[in-house]
C-alpha positions as CSV (number, residue, x, y, z in Angstrom):
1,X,150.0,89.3,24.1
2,X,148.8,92.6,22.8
3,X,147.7,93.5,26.7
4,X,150.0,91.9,28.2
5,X,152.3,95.3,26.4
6,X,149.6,97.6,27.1
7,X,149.9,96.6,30.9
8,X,154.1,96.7,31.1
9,X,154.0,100.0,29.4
10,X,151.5,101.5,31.2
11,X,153.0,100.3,35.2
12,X,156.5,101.8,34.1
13,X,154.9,105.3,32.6
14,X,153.4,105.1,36.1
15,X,155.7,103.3,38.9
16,X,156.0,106.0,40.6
17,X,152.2,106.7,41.0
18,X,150.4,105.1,43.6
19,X,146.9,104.0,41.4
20,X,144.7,101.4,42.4
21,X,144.5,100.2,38.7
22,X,148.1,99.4,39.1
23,X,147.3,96.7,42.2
24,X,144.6,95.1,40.0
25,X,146.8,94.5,36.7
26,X,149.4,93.0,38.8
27,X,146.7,90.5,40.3
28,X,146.1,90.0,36.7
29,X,149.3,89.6,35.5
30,X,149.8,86.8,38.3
31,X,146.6,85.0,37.8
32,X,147.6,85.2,33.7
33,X,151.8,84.1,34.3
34,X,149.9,81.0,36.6
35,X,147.5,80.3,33.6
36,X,150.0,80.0,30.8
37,X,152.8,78.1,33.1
38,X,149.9,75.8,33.8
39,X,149.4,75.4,30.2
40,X,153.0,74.6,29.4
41,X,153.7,72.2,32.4
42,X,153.9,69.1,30.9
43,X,151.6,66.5,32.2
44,X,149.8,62.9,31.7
45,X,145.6,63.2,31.8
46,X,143.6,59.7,31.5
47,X,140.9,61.5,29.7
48,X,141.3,64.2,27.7
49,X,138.1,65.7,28.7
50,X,140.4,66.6,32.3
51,X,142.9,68.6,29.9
52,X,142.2,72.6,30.4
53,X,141.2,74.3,27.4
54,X,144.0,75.4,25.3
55,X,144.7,79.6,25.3
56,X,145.4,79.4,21.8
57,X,147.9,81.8,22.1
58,X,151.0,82.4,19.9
59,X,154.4,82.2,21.2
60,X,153.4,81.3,24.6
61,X,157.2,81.1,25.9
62,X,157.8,84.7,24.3
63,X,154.1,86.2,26.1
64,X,154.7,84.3,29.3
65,X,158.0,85.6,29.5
66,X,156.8,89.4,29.0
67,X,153.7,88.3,31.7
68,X,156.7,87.2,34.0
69,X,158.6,90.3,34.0
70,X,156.1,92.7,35.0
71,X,154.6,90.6,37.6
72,X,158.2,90.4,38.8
73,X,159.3,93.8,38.7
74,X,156.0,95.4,40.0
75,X,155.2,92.7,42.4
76,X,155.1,95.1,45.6
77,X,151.9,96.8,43.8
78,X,150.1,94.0,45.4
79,X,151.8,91.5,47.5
80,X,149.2,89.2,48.1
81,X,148.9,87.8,44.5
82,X,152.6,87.6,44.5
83,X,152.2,85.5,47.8
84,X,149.5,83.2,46.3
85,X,152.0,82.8,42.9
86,X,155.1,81.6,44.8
87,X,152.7,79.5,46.9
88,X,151.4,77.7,44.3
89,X,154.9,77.1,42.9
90,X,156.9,73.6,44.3
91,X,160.5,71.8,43.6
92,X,158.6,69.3,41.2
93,X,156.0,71.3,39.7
94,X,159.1,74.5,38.4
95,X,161.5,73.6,36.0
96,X,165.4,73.8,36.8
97,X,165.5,77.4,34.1
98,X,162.6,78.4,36.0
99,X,163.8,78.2,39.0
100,X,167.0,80.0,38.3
101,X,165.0,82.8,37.0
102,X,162.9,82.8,40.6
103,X,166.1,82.9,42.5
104,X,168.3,84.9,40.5
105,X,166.3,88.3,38.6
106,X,163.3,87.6,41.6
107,X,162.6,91.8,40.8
108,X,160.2,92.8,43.5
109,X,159.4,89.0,44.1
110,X,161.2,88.5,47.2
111,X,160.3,91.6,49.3
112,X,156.5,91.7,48.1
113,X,156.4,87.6,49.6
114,X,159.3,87.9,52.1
115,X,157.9,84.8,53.4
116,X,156.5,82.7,50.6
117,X,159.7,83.7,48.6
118,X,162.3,82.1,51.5
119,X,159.8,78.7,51.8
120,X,159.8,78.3,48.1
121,X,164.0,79.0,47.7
122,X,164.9,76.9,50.8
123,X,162.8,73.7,49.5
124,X,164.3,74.6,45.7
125,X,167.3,75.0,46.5
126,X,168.5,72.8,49.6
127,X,167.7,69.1,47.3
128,X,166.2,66.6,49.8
129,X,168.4,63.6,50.2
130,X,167.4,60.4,47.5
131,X,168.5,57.2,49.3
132,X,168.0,55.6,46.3
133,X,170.6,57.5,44.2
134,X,173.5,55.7,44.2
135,X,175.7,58.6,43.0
136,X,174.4,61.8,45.1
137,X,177.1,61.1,48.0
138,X,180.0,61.3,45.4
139,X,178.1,64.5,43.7
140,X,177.7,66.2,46.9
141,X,181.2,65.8,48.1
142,X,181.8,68.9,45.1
143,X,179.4,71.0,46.6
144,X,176.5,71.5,49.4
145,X,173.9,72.5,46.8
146,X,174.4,70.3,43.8
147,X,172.5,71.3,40.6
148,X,172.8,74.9,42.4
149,X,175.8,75.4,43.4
150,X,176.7,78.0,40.9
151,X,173.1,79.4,40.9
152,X,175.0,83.1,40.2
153,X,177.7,84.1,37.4
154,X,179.6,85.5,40.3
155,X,179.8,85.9,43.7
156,X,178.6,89.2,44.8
157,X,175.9,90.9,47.2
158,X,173.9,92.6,45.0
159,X,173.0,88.9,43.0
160,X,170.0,87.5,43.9
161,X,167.4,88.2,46.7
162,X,169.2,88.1,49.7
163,X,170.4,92.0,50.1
164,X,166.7,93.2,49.3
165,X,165.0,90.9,51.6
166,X,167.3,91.5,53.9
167,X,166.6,95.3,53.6
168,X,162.9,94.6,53.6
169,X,162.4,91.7,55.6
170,X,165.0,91.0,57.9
171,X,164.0,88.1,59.7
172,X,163.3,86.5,56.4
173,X,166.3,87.6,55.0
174,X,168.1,85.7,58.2
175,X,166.2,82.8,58.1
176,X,167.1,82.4,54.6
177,X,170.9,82.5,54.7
178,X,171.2,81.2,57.8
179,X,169.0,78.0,56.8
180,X,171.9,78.3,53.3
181,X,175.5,78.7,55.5
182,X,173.9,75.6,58.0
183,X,173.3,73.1,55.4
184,X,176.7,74.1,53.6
185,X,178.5,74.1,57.2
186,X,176.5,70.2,57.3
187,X,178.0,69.5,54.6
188,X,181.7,70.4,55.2
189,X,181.2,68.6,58.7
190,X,180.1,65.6,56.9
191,X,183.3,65.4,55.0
192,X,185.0,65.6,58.7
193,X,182.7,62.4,59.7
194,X,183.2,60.1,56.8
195,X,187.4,60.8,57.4
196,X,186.9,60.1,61.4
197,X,187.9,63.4,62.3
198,X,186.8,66.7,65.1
199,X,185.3,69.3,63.1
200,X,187.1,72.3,64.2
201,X,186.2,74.4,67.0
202,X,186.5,78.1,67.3
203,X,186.2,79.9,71.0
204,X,186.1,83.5,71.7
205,X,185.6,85.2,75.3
206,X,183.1,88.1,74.5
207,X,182.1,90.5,78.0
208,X,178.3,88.6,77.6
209,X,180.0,85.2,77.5
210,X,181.7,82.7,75.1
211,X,180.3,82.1,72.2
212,X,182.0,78.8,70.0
213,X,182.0,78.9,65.8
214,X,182.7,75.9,64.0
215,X,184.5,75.4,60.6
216,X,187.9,75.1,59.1
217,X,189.9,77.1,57.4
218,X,187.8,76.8,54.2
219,X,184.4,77.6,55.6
220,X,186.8,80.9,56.9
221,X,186.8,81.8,53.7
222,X,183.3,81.1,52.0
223,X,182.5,84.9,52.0
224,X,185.7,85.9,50.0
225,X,185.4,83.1,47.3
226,X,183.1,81.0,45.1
227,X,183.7,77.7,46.5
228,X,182.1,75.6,47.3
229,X,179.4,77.6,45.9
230,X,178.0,81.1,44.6
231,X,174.9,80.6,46.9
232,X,176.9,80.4,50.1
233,X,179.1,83.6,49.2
234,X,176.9,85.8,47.9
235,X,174.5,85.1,50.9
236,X,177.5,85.8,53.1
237,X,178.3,88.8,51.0
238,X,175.5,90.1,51.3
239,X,175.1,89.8,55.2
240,X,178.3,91.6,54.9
241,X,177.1,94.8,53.7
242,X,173.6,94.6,55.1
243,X,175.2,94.3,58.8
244,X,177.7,97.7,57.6
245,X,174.5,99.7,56.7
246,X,173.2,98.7,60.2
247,X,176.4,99.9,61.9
248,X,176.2,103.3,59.6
């Protein structure tokens, strides 16, 4: 814990120095934040000789939490331990708080591991389909994300990671919201299905050629409003202003 201070204090006395000291105590921030999460992960060994050896440390949610926000926020001082963290992370193995912390204060995170980042929040936060639940069809019919619809307080461009990866990694950035807006526009259609009804059909006569969009009046609207969730409009939001600084 006592390091873990010395460390934070000394990357924000020197973020913006370019040291090769700071690279190293990232690694080893991410190698210690993978250590004490595998520590607290709850799990079922036959023998207890296959349990890892405790850390003995005090106040392990408190240290790892410290541990977590430096590797966060100084990620890009070394982007491939950040890439080996979030690859190491899965759906099962992160807890749903967790997760909401990944997605929603990523710091650095997201542009360090453009890549790693989008795999990990596309399997978090698109849930796979249980054919066995008898009550996710009359869950989802609130919502295309579920547990994650309202991921974000509010709706805006600046929450989450999809305005800095789309600043630092655009064809992550795209894959990521585009992946998002298809499975909510799945969703919507799906409602269209189960009534026996066309899905609407938008066409518009460009000087390249005509180009169809598909939605109603609701998906219209997904970037001016919270429903059906805070994922889709921020993503959209965010899009927004990304594609205005490209213009400017």
């Amino acid at each position: 814990p006592d390091v873990a201070r010395v460390f934070q204090a000394w990357l924000i006395w020197t973020q913006n120095q370019r040291y090769n000291l700071n690279t190293m105590i990232v690694g080893l921030l991410f190698d210690w934040l993978t250590l004490v999460e595998e520590q607290m992960a709850p799990r079922i060994y036959k023998d207890i000789k296959d349990a890892p050896p405790p850390l003995n440390i005090p106040h392990i949610r408190d240290v790892r939490t410290r541990i977590q926000m430096s590797a966060f926020t100084f990620a890009r001082e070394n982007p491939d331990a950040a890439a080996r963290y979030l690859s190491g992370l899965g759906p099962e193995s992160v807890g749903y708080h967790d997760q909401r912390t990944i997605l929603s204060f990523p710091g650095t995170l997201a542009s360090a591991a453009p890549k790693e980042f989008v795999d990990f929040a596309l399997e978090t936060i698109i849930e796979k389909e249980d054919p066995d639940d008898l009550y996710s069809r009359r869950r989802d019919r609130y919502g295309p994300f579920g547990a994650h619809d309202h991921l974000y307080s509010r709706a805006s461009p600046s929450l989450g990671p999809f305005l800095d990866l789309l600043d630092h990694a655009p064809a992550e950035g795209l894959r990521l919201i585009r992946a998002l807006v298809e499975h909510a526009t799945n969703w919507r259609r799906q409602m269209y299905r189960d009534d026996r009804q066309l899905f609407p059909r938008l066409t518009i006569h460009f000087p390249d050629g005509s180009k169809s969009f598909e939605g109603d009046c609701s998906v219209y609207h997904w970037a001016r409003s919270i429903a059906p969730s805070t994922v889709t409009a921020s993503a959209l939001m965010a899009l927004e202003a990304w594609g205005h600084k490209q213009i400017e």
